[in-house]
C-alpha positions in Angstrom: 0.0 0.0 0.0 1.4 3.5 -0.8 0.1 6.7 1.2 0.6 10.2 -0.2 0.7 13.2 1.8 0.5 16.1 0.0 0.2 19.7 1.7 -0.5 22.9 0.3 -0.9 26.0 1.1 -3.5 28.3 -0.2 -3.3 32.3 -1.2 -5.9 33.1 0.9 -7.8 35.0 -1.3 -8.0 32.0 -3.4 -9.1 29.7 -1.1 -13.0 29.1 -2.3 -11.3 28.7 -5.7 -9.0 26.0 -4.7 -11.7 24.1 -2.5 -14.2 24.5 -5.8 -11.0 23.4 -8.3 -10.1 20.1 -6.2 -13.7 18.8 -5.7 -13.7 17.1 -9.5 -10.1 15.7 -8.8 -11.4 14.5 -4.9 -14.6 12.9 -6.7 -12.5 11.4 -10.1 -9.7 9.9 -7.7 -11.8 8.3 -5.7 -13.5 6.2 -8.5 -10.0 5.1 -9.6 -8.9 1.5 -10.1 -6.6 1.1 -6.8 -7.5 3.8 -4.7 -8.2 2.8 -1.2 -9.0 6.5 0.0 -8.5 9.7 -1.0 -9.5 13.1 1.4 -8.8 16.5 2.1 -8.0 17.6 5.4 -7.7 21.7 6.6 -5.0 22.1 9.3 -6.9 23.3 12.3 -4.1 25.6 13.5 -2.9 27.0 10.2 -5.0 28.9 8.3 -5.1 28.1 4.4 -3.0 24.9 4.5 -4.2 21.5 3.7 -3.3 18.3 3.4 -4.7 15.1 0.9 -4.2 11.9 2.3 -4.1 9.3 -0.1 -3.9 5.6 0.0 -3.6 3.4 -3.7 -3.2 -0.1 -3.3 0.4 -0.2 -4.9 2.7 2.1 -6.9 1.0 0.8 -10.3 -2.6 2.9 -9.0 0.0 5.5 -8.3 1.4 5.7 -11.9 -2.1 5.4 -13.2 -3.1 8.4 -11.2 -0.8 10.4 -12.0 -1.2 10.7 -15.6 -4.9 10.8 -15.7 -6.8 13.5 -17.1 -7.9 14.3 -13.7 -4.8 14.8 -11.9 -3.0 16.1 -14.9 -5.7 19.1 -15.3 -5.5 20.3 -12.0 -1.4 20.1 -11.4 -1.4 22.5 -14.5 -3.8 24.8 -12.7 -2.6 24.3 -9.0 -0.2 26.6 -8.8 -2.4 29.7 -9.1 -3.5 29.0 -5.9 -0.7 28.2 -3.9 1.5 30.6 -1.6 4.3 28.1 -1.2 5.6 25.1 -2.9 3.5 21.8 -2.7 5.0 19.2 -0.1 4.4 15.8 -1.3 5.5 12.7 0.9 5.2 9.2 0.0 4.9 6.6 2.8 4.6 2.7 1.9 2.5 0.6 4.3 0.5 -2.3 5.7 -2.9 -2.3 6.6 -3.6 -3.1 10.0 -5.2 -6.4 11.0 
């Protein structure tokens, strides 16, 4: 299993936009082949930063997501609404039994 972690922080006067930009991606992701989970979390002591957690069953979901039209469409518009660079951290796992 392969986690994602991937933080951003928002412009602040483009946060609606980035919230109403990353629904579609959210919503697409989700319905992927190999996605186990994919959500949006706000910090609750930072304003405008958020973090996607995201759990694909292996590295191949991973390739697959990101070159999908999905994905692809938003990295090219993600940077108009971000005040510092993304932070993306890749964790392999095990689920827990």
């Amino acid at each position: 299993m392969i986690i994602i972690h991937a933080g951003f922080t928002i412009n602040p006067a483009k946060q609606d936009a980035f919230l109403a930009e990353i629904q579609p991606l959210i919503e697409a992701s989700r319905a992927e082949n190999g996605n186990v989970s994919y959500n949006l979390h706000k910090d609750t002591e930072k304003d405008n930063q958020f973090t996607m957690v995201e759990i694909w069953k292996d590295k191949q979901a991973v390739a697959s997501h990101n070159s999908s039209e999905h994905f692809t469409s938003f990295v090219g518009k993600a940077k108009e609404f971000l005040s510092a660079p993304l932070d993306v951290k890749a964790f392999e796992g095990q689920p827990l039994q």
